[in-house]
N, C-alpha and C positions, 0 to 999 in steps of 0.2 A: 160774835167773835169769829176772827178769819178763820178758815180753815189751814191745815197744812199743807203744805204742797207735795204732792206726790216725787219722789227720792230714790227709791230702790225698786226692785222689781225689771222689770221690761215692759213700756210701754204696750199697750191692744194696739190690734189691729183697728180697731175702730178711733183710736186716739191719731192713731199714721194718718189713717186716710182723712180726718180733720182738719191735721195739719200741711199737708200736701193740698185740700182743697183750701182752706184760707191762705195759704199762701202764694198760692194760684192766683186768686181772687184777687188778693192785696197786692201781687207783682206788679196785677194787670193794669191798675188806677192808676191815672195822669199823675197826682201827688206824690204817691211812691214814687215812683219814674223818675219824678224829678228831687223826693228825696235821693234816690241812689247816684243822678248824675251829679248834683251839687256834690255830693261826695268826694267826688269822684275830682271834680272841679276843684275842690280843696284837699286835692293830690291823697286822697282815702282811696284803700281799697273797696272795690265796689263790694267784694265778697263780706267784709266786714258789717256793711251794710244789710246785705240779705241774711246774714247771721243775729243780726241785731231783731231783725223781722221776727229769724224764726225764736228767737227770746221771747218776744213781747207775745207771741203767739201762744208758746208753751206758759209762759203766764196767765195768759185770759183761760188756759185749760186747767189751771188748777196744778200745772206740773214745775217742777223745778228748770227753770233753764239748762243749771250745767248739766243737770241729768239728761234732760232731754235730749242736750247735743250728742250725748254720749251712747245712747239709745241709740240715733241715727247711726252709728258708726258699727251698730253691730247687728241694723236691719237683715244684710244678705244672710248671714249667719243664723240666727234664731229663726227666720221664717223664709229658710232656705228652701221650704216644697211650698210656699205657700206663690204661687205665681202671679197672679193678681197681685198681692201686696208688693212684693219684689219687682214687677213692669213698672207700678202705680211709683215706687220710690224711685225708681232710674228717671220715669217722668219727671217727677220733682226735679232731681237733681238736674237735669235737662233745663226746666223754666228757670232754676237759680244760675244756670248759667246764660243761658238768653238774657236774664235781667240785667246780667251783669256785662255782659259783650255790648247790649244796647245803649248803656251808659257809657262804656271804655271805646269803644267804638267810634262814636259818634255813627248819625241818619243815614248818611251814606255809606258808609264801611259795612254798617251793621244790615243795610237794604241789601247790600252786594252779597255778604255773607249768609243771609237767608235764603237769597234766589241761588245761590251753589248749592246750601244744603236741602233745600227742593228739589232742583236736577239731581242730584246725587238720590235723593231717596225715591223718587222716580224710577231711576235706572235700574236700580234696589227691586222694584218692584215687578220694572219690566223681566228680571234679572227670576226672581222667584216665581211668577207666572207662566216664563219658558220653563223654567225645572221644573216646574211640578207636571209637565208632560212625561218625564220620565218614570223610571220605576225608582222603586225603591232605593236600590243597590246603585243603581245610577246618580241620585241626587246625593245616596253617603259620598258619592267619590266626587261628585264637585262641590258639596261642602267642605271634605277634606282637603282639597283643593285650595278650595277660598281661603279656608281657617290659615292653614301655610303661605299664601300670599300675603295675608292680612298681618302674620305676625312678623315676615320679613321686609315689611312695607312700615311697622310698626304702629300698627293698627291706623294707619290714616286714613279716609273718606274713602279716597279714591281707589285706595287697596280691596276695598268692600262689593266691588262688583265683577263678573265674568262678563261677555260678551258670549254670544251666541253659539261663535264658531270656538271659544274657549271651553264654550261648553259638551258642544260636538266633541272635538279633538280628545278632551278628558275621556266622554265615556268609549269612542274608540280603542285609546289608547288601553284601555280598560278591558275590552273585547278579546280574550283570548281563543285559539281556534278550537282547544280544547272545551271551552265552555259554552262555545257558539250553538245557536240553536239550529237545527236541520229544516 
């Protein structure tokens, strides 16, 4: 006799990270791919498709689909300290958008769109390697910085990085004569 399907509760953490890896796994195969662009081809939402995935997935777990979708939606919330889990789901939510940009996209758009967001998180990097030369109180004020660029930019890509001398300039500006050191 079947079993029930799991319904109420809140999803484990061990159930997330399951499903964030099979769905990974299953994005990743030629077949999927080309399920989600025929979709797509037949004027579907490609998102449609990757939600359909994550069904069949919460299926083969024993879990109820609608529930499951609905679990997802209150991830940040319930395992709001739990950091790991919370990086592990933005990933997800990451690859389900890849899936679906590479499908809506088409080869080229989607090639172009990944070599930006490489240079971008490059920059990102080169961006957090400078800072962390600083001190402490230095890095709060060009994060606070970024954060306020980033929300008046409307969180776009490109709002996400400082330059060097943005970075200088900040903790100058920063530098009062009364707090300067002798």
């Amino acid at each position: 006799m079947a079993s029930e399907m799991q319904s109420s509760g809140m999803l484990t953490r061990e159930q997330l990270f399951h499903l964030f890896e099979r769905f990974a796994t299953l994005t990743s195969q030629p077949d999927v791919k080309k399920r989600i662009l025929d979709a797509v081809l037949d004027k579907q939402e490609a998102v449609a498709v990757t939600t359909t995935i994550q069904e069949e997935i919460f299926v083969e777990m024993g879990v109820d689909p609608r529930f499951g979708l609905s679990c997802l939606g209150k991830i940040s919330t319930v395992y709001e300290n739990d950091q790991d889990l919370v990086i592990q789901f933005y990933k997800f939510l990451a690859k389900e958008e890849m899936a679906c940009d590479e499908a809506e996209l088409g080869e080229e758009e989607f090639a172009e769109k990944m070599h930006y967001q490489q240079n971008i998180q490059e920059q990102q990097l080169e961006m957090l390697q400078h800072m962390r030369k600083f001190n402490l109180d230095d890095q709060s004020a060009i994060l606070e910085k970024l954060h306020k660029q980033m929300e008046n930019g409307n969180y776009e890509s490109e709002t996400s990085i400082l330059s060097v001398e943005q970075m200088e300039e900040i903790i100058q500006r920063k530098v009062s004569p009364l707090f300067a050191v002798s």
